[in-house]
C-alpha positions in Angstrom: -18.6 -19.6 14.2 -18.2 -16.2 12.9 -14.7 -16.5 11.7 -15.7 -19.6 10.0 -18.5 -18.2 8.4 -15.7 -15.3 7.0 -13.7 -18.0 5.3 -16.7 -19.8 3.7 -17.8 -16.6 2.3 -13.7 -15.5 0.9 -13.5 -19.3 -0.2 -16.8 -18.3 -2.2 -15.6 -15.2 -3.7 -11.9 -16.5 -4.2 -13.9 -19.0 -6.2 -16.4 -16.6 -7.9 -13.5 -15.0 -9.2 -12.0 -18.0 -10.1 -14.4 -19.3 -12.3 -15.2 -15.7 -13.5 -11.6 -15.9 -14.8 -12.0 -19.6 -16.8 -15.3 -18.2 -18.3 -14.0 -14.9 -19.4 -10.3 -16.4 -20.8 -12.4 -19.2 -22.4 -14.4 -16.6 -24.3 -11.7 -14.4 -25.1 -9.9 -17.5 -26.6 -13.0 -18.4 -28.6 -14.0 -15.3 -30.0 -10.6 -14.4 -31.2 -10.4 -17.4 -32.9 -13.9 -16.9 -34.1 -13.0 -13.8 -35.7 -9.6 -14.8 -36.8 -9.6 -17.6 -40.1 -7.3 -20.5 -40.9 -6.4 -17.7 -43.9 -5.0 -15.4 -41.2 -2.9 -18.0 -39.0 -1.4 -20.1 -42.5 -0.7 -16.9 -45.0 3.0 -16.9 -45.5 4.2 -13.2 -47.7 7.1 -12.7 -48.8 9.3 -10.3 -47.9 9.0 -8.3 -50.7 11.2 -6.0 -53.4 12.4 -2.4 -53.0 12.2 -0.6 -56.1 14.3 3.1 -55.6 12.7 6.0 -57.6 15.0 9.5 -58.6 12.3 12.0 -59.1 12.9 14.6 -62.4 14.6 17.0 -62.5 13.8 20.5 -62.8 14.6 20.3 -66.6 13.1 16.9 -67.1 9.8 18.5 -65.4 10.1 21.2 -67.6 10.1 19.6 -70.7 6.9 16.8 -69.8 3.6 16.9 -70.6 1.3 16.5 -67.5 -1.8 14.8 -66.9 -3.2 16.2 -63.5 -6.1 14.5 -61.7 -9.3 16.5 -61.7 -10.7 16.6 -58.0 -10.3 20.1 -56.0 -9.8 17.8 -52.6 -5.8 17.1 -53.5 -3.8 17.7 -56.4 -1.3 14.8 -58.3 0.4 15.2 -62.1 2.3 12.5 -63.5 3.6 12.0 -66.9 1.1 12.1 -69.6 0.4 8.7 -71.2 -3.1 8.9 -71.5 -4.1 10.8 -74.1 -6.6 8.3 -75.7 -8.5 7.3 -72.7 -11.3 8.3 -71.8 -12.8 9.7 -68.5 -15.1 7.2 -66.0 -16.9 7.4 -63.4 -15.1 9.9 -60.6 -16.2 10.8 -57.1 -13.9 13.0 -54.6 -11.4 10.3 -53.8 -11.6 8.6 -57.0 -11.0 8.8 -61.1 -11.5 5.9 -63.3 -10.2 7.0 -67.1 -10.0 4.0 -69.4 -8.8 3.3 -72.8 -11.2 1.3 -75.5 -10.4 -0.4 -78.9 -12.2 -1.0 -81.7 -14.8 -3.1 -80.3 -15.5 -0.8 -77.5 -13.6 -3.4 -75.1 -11.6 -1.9 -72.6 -8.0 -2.4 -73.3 -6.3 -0.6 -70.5 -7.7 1.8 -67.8 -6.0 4.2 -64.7 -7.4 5.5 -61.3 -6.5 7.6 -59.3 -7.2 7.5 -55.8 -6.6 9.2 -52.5 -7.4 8.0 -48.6 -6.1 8.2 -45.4 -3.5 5.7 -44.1 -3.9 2.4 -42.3 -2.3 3.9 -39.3 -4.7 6.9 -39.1 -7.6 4.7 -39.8 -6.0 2.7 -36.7 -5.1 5.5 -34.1 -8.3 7.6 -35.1 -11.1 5.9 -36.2 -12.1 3.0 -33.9 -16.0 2.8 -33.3 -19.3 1.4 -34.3 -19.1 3.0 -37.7 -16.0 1.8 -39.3 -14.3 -1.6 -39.7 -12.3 -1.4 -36.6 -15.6 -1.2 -33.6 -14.7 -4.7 -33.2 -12.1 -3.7 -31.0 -14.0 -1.6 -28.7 -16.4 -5.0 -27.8 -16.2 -6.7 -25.0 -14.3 -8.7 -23.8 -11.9 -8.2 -26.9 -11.3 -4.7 -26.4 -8.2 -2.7 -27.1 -7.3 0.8 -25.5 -5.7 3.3 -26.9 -2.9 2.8 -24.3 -2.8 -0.7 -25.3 -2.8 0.2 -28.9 -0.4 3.0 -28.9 2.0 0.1 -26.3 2.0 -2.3 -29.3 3.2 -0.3 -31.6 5.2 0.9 -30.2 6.8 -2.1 -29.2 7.1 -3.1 -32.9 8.7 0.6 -34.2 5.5 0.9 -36.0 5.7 4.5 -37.5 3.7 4.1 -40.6 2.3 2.2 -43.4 5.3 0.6 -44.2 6.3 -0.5 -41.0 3.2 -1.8 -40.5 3.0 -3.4 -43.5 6.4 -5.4 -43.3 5.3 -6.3 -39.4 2.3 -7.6 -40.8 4.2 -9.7 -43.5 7.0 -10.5 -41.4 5.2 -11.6 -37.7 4.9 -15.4 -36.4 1.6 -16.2 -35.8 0.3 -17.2 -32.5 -1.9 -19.9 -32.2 -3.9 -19.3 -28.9 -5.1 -21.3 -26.5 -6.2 -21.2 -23.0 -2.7 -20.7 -21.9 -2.2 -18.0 -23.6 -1.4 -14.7 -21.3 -4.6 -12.5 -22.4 -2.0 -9.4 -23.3 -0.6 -11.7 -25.7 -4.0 -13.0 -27.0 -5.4 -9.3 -27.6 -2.2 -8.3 -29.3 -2.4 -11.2 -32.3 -5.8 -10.5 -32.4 -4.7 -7.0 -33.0 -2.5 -7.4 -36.0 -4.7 -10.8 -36.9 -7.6 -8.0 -37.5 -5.6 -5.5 -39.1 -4.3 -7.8 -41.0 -7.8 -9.0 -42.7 -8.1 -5.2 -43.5 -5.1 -5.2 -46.2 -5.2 -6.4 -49.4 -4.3 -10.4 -49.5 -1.8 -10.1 -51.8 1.6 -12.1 -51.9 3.6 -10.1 -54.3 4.7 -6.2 -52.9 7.2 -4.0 -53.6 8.3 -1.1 -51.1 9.2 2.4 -53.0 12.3 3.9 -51.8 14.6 6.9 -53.1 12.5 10.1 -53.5 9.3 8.6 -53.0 7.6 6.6 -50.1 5.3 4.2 -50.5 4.4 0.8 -51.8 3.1 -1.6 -54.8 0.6 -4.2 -54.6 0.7 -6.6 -57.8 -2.0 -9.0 -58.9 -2.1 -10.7 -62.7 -3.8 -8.2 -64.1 -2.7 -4.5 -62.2 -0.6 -2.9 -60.0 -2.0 -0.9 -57.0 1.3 2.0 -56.3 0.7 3.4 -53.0 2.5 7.0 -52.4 2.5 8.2 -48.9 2.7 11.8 -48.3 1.2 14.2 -46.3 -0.3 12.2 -43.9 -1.9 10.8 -46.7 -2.1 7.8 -49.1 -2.2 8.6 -52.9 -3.2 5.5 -55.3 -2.0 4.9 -58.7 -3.8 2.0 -59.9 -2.6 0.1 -64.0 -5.1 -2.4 -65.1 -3.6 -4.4 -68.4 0.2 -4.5 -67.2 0.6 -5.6 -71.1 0.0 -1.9 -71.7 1.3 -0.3 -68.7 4.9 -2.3 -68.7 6.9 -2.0 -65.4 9.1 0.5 -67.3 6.5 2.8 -68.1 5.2 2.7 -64.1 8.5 3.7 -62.8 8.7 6.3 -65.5 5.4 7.7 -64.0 6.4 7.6 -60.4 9.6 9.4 -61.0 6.8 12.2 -62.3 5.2 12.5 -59.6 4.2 16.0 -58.2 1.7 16.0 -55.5 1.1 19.7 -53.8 
């Protein structure tokens, strides 16, 4: 009687778990897609283009007129082609200058920019108060173990790397099946992913600078990494600011 009453009650939790399993796997599965849009799953990037920039030289440096950013929390010069605009609305990580015709339209304009990189924002920032917490709720939740394992497993070393994984991945479409470590890691790069600019056209800087350029119709977004840091040159009217005038800029670069 006693033994039987044993096997009843490990049938029960054998099955307790069981069940526990379908109902947590079933809402893992749901809320990943929940969070995750046909956008995500369908979005095929290209590769992109590598553009190689030869910074000045001393004596090239020497003989250029500078414009320098004005914020005291980094310091950036580039080549000065913006004598006629006009200074916007700035904050610490942000200048706005813009240049007006005539009618007081604006017919170009500039920013600079500076923030930290998606990978810092990754490895340090995950919580309630940033657009990663997601991670930390249950039952999607990713450790830093599990975090720093994927990647890892990818060679994921910074912005770039993460970038072209991002661009370059197959997509998993998850389903019940699906081992959960697999599941958490598309949602993973399916979230990061919805954090980067949708943008199909990029160009990856190589040479003496490292970084990256975003392209839409009507700008271009260059991203230099350095210092742990990501530095943003931003060209509205790429009628004005041709593409030979941008890589004369970023070969002008000085950041200290």
């Amino acid at each position: 009687m006693l033994e039987r009453i044993k096997k009843k009650k490990l049938i029960l939790i054998i099955a307790f778990f069981i069940i526990l399993y379908i109902v947590l796997k079933g809402i893992i599965v749901y809320i990943q897609d929940l969070y995750m849009s046909n956008e995500v799953y369908n979005k095929e990037y290209g590769i992109g283009d590598v553009i190689n920039v030869v910074s000045y030289t001393k004596e090239e440096r020497d003989n250029t007129e500078y414009f320098s950013n004005k914020s005291t929390k980094y310091s950036i010069k580039i080549k000065n082609y913006f004598n006629d605009f006009e200074s916007g609305d700035s904050d610490d990580n942000y200048e706005y200058y813009m240049l007006y015709n005539d009618a007081n339209n604006v017919d170009a304009a500039f920013m600079f920019g500076h923030n930290n990189t998606q990978l810092y924002d990754i490895k340090n920032n995950f919580g309630t108060d940033n657009v990663y917490y997601e991670f930390n709720y249950f039952p999607l939740y990713i450790s830093n173990v599990l975090e720093k394992f994927y990647l890892k497993k990818y060679d994921i070393k910074n912005d770039i790397d993460l970038i072209k994984h991002i661009r370059e991945r197959k997509k998993v479409e998850c389903n019940f099946f699906t081992p959960i470590f697999k599941i958490k890691e598309n949602y993973f790069f399916n979230y990061i992913e919805t954090s980067l600019p949708p943008i199909d056209k990029i160009t990856y800087i190589e040479g003496d600078l490292e970084g990256y350029i975003f392209e839409m119709d009507n700008y271009k977004q260059v991203c230099i990494i350095k210092n742990g840091m990501i530095y943003n040159l931003t060209f509205f009217k790429l009628d004005y600011f041709t593409d030979d005038v941008i890589e004369d800029v970023l070969r002008s670069v000085v950041i200290e």
